[in-house]
C-alpha positions in Angstrom: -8.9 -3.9 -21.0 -5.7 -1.8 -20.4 -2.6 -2.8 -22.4 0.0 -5.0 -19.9 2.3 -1.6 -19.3 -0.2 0.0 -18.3 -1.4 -2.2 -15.1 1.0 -2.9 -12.2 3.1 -5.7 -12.0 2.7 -7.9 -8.2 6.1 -5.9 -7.3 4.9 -2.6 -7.8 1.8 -3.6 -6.1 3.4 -4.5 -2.9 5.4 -1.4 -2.9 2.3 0.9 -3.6 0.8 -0.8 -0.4 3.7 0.4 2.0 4.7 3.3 0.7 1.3 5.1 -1.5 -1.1 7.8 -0.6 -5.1 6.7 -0.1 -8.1 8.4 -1.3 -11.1 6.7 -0.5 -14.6 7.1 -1.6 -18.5 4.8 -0.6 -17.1 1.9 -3.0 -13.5 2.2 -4.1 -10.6 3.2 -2.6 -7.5 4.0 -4.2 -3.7 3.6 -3.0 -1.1 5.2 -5.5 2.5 6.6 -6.0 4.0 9.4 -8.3 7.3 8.3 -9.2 9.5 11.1 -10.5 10.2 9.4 -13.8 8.4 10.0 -17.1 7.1 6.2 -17.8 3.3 6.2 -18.9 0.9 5.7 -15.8 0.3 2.0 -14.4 -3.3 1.4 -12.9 -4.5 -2.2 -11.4 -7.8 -3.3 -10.1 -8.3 -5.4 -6.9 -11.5 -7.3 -5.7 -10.9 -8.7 -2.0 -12.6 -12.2 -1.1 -14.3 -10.2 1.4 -16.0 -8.3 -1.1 -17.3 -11.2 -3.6 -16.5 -15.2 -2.6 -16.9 -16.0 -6.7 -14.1 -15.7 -8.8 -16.1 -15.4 -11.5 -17.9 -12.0 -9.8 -14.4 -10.7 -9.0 -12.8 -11.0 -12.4 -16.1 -9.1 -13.8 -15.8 -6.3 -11.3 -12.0 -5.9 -12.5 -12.9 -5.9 -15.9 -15.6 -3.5 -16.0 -13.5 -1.4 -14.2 -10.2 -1.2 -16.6 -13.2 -0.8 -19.6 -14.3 1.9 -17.9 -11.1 3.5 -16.9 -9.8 3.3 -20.7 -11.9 6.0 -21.0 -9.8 8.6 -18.8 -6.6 7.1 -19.0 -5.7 10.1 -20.7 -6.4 12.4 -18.0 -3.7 10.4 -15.6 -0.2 12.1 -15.7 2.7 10.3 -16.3 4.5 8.5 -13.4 1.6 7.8 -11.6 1.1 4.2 -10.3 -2.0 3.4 -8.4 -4.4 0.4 -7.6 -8.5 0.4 -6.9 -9.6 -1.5 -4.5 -13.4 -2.6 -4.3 -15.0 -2.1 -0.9 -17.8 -3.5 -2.1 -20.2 -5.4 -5.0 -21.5 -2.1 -7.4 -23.6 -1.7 -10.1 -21.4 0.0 -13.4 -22.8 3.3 -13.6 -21.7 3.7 -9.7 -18.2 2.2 -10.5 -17.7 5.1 -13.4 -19.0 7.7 -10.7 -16.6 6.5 -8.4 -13.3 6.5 -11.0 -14.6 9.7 -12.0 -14.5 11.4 -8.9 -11.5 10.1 -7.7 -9.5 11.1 -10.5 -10.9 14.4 -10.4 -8.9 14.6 -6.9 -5.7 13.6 -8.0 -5.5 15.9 -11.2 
């Protein structure tokens, strides 16, 4: 799980949302800023109701995907704030494929 300054507070969120670039791919999608400041990156998770009704499901899916992401939180410069949002239910080998590759397109 990423540290507390490294995810995006509700405010930021809102802000990403209105102002952010997209990248989409089969199962995520990804909104996110560059800010011009030198504060270390900020990256949240979100699981729509339309996606999975449990909260249970949805709080997995979020999890497995900031474990996964700890792995190439490294490779994210700094000012970047972004969220991932699920498009739908995957299994965890596709949810790395899909960070993977769209981090490769913002490097």
């Amino acid at each position: 799980m990423l540290p507390k300054k490294n995810r995006v507070n509700k405010k930021l969120v809102g802000e990403i949302f209105k102002k952010g670039a997209f990248i989409g791919s089969v199962a995520l999608n990804l909104k996110y800023l560059f800010k011009k400041n030198t504060t270390p990156p900020q990256i949240s998770f979100v699981v729509p109701k339309a996606v999975e009704k449990r909260a249970v499901r949805r709080n997995y899916l979020r999890r497995r995907g900031y474990l996964i992401l700890e792995k190439y939180f490294s490779t994210i410069p700094n000012g970047f704030s972004g969220v991932f949002i699920f498009k739908k239910v995957i299994a965890l080998p596709e949810i790395e494929n899909e960070i993977k590759k769209i981090l490769g397109k913002i490097n």
